[in-house]
KEMI-148795 format. One record per residue (C-alpha): residue number from 1; residue in three letters; x, y, z. Coordinates in steps of 0.2 Angstrom, whole numbers. Last residue first. Layout:
<rs>
<r nr="NUM" rest="ALA" u="X" v="Y" w="Z"/>
...
</rs>
This chain:
<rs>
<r nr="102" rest="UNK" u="-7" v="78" w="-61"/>
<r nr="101" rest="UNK" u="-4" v="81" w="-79"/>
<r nr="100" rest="UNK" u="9" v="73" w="-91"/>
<r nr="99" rest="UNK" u="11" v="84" w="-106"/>
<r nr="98" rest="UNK" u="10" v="74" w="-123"/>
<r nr="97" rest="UNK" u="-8" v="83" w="-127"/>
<r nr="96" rest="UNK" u="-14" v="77" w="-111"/>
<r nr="95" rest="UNK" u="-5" v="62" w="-101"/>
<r nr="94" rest="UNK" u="-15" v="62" w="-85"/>
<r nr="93" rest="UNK" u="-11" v="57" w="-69"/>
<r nr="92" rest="UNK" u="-16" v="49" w="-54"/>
<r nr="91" rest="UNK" u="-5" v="48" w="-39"/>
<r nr="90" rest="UNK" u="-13" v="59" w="-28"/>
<r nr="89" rest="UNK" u="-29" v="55" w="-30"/>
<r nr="88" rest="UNK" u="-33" v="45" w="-13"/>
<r nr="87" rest="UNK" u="-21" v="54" w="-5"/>
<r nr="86" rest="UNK" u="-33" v="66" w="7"/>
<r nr="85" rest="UNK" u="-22" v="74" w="19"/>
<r nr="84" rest="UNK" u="-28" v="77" w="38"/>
<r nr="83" rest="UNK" u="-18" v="89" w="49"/>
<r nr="82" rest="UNK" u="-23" v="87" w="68"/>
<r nr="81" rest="UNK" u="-21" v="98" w="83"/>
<r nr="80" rest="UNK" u="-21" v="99" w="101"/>
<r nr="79" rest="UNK" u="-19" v="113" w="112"/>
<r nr="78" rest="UNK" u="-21" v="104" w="132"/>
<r nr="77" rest="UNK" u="-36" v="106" w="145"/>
<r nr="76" rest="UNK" u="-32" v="89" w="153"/>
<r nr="75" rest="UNK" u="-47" v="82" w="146"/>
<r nr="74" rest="UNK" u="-45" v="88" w="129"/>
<r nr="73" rest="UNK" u="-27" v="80" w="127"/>
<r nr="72" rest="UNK" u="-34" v="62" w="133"/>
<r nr="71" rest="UNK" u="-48" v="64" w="120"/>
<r nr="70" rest="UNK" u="-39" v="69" w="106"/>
<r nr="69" rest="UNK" u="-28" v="53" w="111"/>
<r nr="68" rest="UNK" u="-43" v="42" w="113"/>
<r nr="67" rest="UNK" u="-51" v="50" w="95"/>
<r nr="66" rest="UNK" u="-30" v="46" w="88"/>
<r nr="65" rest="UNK" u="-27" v="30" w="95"/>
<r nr="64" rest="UNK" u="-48" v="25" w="90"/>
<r nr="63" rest="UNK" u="-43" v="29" w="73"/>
<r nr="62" rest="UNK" u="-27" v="20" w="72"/>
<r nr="61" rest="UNK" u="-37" v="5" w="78"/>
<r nr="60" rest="UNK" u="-49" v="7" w="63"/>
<r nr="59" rest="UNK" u="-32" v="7" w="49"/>
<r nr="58" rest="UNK" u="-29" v="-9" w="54"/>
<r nr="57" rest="UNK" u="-10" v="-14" w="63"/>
<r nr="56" rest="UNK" u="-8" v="-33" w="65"/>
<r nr="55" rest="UNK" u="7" v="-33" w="51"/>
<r nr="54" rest="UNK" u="16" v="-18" w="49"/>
<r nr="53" rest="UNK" u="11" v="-7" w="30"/>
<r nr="52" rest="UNK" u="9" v="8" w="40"/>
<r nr="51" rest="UNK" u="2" v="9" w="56"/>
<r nr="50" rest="UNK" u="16" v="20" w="65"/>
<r nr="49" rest="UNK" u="8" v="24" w="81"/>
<r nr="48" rest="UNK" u="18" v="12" w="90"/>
<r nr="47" rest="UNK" u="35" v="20" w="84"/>
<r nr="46" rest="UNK" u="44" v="15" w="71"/>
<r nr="45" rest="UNK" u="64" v="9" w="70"/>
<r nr="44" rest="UNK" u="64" v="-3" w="84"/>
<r nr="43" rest="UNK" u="79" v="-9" w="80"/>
<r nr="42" rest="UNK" u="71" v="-29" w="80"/>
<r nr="41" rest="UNK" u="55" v="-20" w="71"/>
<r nr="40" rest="UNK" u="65" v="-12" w="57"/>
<r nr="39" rest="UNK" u="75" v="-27" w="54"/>
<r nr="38" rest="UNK" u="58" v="-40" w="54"/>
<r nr="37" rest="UNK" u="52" v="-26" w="43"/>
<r nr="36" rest="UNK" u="64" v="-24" w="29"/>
<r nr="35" rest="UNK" u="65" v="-45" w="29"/>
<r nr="34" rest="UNK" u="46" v="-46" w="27"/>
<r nr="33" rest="UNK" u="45" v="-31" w="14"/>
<r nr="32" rest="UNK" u="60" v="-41" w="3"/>
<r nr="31" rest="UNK" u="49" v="-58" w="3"/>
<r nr="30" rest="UNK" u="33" v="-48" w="0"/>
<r nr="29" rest="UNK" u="41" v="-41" w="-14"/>
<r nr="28" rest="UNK" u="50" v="-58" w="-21"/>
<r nr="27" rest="UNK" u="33" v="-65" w="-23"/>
<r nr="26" rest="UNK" u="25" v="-51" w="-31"/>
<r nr="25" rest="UNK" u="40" v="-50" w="-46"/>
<r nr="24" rest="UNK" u="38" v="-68" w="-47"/>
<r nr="23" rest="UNK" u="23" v="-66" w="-52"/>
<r nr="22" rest="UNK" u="25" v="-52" w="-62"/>
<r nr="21" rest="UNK" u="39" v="-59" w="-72"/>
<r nr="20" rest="UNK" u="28" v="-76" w="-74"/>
<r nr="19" rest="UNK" u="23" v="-70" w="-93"/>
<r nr="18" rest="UNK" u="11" v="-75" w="-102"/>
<r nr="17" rest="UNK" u="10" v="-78" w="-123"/>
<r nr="16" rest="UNK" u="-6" v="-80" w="-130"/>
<r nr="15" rest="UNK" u="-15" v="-96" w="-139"/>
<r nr="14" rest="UNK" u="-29" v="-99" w="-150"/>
<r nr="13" rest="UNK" u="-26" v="-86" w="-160"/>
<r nr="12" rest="UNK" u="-23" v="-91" w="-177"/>
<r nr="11" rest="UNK" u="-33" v="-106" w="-173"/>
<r nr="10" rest="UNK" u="-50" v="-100" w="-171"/>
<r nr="9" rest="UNK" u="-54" v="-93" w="-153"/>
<r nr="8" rest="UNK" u="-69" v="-104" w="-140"/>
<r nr="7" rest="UNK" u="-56" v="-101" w="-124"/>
<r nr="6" rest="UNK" u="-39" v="-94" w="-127"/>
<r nr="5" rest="UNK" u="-24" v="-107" w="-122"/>
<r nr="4" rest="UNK" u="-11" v="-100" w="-111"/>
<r nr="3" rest="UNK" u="8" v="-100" w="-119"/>
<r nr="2" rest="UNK" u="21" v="-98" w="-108"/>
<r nr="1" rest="UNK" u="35" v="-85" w="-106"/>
</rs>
């Protein structure tokens, strides 16, 4: 813990107590996800269309893999289908009434 001083406060609380946890939590995270992906990439654990959290991949070229895939199937006269999920909620929740909602 250190102590941060508070801009323009009186003396009783000029000062609040920080903690360097978290940083060191982030820094030791991206040292761990580093090493899990260096492995996983050596083995050649994930495929190529697997964008997810692997450095150089953005989420626009996974688009154009999947439109020039669509595309590639349709051409050739082949059933092709997609399932699209919409995660941007799904891990908020709610605490209602001492129940935990989702």
């Amino acid at each position: 813990m250190i102590s941060i001083p508070k801009p323009r406060k009186d003396a009783a609380t000029l000062y609040h107590p920080t903690s360097l946890l978290e940083t060191i939590d982030k820094l030791f995270e991206r040292i761990l996800q580093a090493r899990i992906l260096s492995e996983v990439n050596c083995l050649g654990l994930l495929g190529d269309e697997h964008f997810g959290f692997r450095p150089k991949r953005l989420t626009f070229q996974q688009l154009a893999y999947l439109v020039e895939r669509v595309n590639r199937n349709f051409s050739k006269k082949r059933i092709t289908g997609t399932l699209f999920r919409d995660l941007a909620k799904a891990l908020d929740a709610q605490l209602v009434d001492g129940v935990l909602t989702i």
